[in-house]
C-alpha positions in Angstrom: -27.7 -9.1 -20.3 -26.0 -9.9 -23.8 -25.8 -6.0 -24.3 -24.3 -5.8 -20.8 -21.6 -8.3 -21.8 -20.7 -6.4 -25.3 -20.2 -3.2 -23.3 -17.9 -4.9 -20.6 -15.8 -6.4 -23.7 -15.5 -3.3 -25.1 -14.6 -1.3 -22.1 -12.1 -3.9 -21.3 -10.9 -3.6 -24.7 -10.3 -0.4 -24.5 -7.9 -0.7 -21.4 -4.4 0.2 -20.8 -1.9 -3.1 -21.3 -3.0 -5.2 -18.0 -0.5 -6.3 -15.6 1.2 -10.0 -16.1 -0.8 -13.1 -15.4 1.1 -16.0 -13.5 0.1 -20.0 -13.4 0.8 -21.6 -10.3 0.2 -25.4 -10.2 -1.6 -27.2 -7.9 1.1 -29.3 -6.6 -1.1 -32.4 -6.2 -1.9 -32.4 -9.4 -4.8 -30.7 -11.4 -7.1 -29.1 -8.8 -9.7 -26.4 -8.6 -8.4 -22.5 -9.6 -7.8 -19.6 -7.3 -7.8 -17.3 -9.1 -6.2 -13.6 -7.5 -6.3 -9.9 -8.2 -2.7 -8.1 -6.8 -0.8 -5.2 -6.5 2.3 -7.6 -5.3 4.6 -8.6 -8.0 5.1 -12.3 -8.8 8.1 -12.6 -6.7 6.8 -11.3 -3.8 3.7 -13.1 -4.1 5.3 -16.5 -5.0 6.2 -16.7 -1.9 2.5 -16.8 -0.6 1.0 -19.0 -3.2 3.4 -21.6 -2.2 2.9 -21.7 1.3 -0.8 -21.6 0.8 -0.6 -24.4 -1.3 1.5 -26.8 1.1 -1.4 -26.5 3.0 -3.7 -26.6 0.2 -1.9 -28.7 -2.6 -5.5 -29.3 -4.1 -5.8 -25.3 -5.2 -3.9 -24.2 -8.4 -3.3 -20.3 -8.6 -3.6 -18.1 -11.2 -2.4 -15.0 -10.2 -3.1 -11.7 -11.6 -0.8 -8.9 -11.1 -2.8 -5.0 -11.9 -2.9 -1.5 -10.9 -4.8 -0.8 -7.7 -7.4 1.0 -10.0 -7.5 -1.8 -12.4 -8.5 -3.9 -9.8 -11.3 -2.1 -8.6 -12.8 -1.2 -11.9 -12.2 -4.9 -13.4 -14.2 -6.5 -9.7 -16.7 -3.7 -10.6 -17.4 -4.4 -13.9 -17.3 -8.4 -14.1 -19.6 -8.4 -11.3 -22.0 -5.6 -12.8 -22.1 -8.0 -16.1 -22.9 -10.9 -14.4 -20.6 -12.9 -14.1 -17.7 -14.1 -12.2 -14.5 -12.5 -11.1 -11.3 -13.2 -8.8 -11.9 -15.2 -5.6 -9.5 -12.9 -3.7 -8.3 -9.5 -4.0 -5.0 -7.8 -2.4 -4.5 -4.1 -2.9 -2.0 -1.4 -2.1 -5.0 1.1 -2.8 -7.3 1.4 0.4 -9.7 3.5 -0.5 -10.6 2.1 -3.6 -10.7 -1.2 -1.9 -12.7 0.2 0.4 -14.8 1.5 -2.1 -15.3 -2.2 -3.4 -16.5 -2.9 0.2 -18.8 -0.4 0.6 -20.9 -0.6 -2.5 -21.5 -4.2 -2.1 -18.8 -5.8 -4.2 -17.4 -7.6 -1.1 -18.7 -10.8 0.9 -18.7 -10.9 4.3 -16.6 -13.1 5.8 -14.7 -14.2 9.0 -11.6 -16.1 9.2 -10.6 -17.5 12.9 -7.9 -14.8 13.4 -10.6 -12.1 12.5 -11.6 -12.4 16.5 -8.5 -10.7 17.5 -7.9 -8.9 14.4 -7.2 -4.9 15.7 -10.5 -2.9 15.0 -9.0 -0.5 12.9 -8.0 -3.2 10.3 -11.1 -5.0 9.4 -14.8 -3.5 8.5 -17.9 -5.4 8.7 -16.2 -8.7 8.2 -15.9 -7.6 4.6 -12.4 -5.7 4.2 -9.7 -6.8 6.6 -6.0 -4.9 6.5 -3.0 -7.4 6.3 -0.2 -5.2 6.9 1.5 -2.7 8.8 3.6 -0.2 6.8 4.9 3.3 8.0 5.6 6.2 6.0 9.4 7.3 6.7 12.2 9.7 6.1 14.9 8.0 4.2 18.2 10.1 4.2 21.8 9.4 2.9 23.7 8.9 5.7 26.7 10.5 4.3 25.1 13.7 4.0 23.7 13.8 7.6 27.4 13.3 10.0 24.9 14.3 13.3 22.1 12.7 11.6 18.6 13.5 10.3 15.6 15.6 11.1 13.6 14.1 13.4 10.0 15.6 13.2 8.5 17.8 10.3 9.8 21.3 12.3 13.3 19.9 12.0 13.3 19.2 8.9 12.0 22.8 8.2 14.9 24.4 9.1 17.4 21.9 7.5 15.8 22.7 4.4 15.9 26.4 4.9 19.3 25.9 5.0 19.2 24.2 1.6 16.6 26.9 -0.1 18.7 27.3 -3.6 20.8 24.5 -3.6 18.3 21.8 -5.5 18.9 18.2 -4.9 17.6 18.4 -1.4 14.5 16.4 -1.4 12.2 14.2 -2.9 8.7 12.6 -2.5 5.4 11.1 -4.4 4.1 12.9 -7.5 0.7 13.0 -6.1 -0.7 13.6 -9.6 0.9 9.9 -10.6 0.7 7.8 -7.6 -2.5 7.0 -4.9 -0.1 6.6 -2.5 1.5 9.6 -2.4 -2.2 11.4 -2.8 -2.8 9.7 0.3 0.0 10.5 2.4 -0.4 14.2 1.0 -4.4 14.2 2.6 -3.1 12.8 5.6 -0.5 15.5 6.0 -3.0 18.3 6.0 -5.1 16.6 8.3 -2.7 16.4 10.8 0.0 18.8 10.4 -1.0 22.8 10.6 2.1 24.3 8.8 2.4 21.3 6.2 1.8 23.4 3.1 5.0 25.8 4.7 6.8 22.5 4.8 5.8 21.8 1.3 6.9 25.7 0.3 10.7 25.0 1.7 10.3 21.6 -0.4 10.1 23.6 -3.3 12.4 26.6 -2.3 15.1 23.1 -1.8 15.0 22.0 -5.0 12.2 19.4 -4.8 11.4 16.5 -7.3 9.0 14.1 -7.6 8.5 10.9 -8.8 6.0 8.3 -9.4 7.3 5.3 -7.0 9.1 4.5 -3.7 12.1 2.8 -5.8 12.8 6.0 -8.1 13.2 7.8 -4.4 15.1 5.2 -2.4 17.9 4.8 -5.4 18.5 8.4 -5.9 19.0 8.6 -1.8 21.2 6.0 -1.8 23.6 7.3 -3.9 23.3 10.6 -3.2 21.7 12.3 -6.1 19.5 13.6 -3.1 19.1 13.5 0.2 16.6 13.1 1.9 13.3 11.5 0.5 9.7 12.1 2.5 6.9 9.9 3.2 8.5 6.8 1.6 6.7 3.6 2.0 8.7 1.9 5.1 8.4 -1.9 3.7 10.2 -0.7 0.6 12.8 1.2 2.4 14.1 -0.8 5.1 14.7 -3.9 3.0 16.6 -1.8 0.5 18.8 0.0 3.8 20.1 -3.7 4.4 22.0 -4.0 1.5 22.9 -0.2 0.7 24.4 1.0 3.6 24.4 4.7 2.5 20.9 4.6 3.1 19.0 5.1 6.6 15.6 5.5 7.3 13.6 7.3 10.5 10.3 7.3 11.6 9.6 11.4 12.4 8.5 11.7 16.1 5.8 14.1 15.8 3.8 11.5 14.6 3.8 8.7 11.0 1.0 7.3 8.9 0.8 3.8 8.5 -1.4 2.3 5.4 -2.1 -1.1 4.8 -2.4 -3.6 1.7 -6.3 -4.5 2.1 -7.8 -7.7 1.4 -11.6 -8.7 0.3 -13.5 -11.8 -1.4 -15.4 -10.6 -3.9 -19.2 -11.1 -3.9 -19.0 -12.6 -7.2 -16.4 -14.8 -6.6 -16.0 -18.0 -8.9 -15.0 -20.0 -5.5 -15.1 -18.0 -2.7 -14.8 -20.8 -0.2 -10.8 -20.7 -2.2 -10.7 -16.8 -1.7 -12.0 -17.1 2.2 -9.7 -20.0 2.9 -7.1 -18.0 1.2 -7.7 -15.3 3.4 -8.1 -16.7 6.2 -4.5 -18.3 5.5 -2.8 -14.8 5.1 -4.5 -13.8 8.5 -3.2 -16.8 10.4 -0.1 -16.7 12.6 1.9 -18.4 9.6 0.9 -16.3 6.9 1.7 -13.3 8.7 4.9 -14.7 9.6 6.0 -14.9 5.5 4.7 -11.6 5.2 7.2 -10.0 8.1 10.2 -12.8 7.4 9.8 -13.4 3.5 8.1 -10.4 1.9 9.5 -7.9 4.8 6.0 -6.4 4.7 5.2 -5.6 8.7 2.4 -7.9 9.9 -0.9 -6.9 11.5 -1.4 -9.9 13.8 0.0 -9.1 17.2 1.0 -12.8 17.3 4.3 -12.1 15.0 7.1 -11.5 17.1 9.2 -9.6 14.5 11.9 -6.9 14.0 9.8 -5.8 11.4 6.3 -6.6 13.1 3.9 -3.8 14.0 3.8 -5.1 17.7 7.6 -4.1 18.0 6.8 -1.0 16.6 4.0 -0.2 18.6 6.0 -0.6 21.8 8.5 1.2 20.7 6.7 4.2 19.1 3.1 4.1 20.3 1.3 7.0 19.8 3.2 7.8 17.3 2.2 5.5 14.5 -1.2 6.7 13.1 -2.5 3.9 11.2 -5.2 4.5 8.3 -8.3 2.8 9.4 -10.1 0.4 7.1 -13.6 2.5 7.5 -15.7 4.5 5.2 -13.4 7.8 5.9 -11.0 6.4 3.3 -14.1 7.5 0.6 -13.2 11.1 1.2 -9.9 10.9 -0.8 -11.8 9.6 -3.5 -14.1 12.9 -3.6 -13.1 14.4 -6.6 -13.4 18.4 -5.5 -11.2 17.5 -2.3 -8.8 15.5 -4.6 -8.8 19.2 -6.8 -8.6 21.2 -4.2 -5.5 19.8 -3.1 -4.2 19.2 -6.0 -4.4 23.3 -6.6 -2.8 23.6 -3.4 -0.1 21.3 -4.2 0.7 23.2 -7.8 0.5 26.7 -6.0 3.4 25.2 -3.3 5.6 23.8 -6.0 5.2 27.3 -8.0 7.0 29.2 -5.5 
């Protein structure tokens, strides 16, 4: 076991510059620690912690904010070593939470709301999806008088008519962000001419970049034009205060992913991490997560502009959502993550 421990200090060692760490008080006073793993930043999570803790103002939070992979290898490895590790974990990055899930790294456990929590969203009590967030078109409006493509064949031909002219488009660079990796596998499974899309991508002028923000800014002022499978939470707060920006879902169809949640098996308190949870899956928690964080809630109980239940009657079959299920292993296979990878270079080559 000691030589276990040396090799986890010096793996963790060894580690790029973790994410920052924030102390939340327990507002009662000293209290026990909950101690969190997130891919939310500290202002969008502040918001959380303290409406957890006016129900709970015995729980102090410390509040970790990593890389979606940095989450899943730290859980891994502080359990592997023996010891303890966060009492709740909230990731961007499904399949590697998923991952966590199913190779034993995650409790089981079943808040009230988890009996009419969608099926899709929860797996074997021991990974449960919190949100609802579409992948969308965002486009600057002054560049689109009659408005924008609506489905992927549309926005074909627009950019046939931009082959040339650079500046046209932009999305994910797949090689730099797990999101855009998994909007790009999601793609090919579903749409049959998407590498011909991706080929008058490239013949436009395309660009990638590593997040939604470097996209949604260079929309909104018109640096380009259109930007493709943009993470919907992101954009449709920032098209409330810029109005050159617009957003659309494309008809043919839309992925929606989730932020996942888990208590880890090696939890210091996971009675923190399941109450916690079970706080986030509750009618209220889902509420500050459409109305605070504008992140579109699960729970069909949150009457919303943003919710997912106004979506889905608006848009039904059209929203795919990303089920929380061993199928999101497959885009961590690494020959299917090469091959597409290949594919992708060969597109942007042309």
């Amino acid at each position: 076991m000691a030589v276990v421990r040396i090799v986890l200090f010096l793996w963790l060692a060894a580690l790029p510059a973790r994410g920052e760490v924030f102390q939340f008080a327990a507002p009662a006073g000293e209290g026990r620690v909950l101690t969190i793993y997130s891919t939310l930043d500290e202002g969008l999570a502040a918001p959380l912690v303290a409406a957890f803790q006016a129900r709970r103002p015995d729980v102090a939070v410390r509040y970790e904010d990593l890389l979606t992979g940095a989450i899943r290898d730290r859980v891994r490895a502080e359990t592997d070593a023996g010891g303890a590790t966060a009492d709740f974990v909230f990731s961007s990055g499904m399949d590697l939470q998923m991952s966590l899930a199913n190779d034993g790294y995650a409790r089981a456990v079943r808040p009230e709301a988890a009996a009419d929590w969608p099926d899709w969203a929860q797996w074997q009590d021991r990974a449960y999806a919190l949100t609802f967030e579409p992948a969308v078109l965002v486009y600057h409006r002054p560049s689109f008088p009659d408005g924008p493509p609506q489905s992927r064949l549309a926005l074909m031909q627009w950019l046939q008519g931009q082959a040339g002219q650079g500046g046209a488009v932009g999305t994910y660079d797949v090689t730099r962000s797990a999101l855009g990796y998994l909007f790009l596998a999601r793609d090919e499974e579903r749409f049959g001419d998407f590498w011909t899309l991706l080929r008058a991508m490239a013949a436009a002028g395309l660009e990638v970049f590593p997040t939604s923000q470097d996209i949604i800014d260079r929309v909104a002022d018109g640096r380009l034009k259109l930007g493709y499978n943009i993470l919907g939470s992101y954009a449709a707060d920032q098209a409330r205060q810029r109005p050159d920006l617009g957003l659309v879902l494309l008809k043919d169809y839309t992925v929606v992913v989730s932020r996942v949640a888990l208590v880890p098996r090696a939890a210091r308190n996971p009675d923190l991490g399941e109450a916690f949870l079970g706080f986030l899956m509750s009618r209220e928690g889902q509420e500050v997560l459409a109305r605070k964080l504008r992140l579109p809630a699960v729970s069909l109980e949150v009457s919303d502009a943003d919710s997912a239940r106004q979506m889905q009657a608006a848009l039904g079959k059209q929203l795919q959502p990303v089920e929380v299920s061993p199928g999101l292993l497959v885009y961590l296979d690494q020959a299917k993550r090469r091959r597409l990878l290949a594919k992708w270079d060969a597109a942007l080559a042309r």
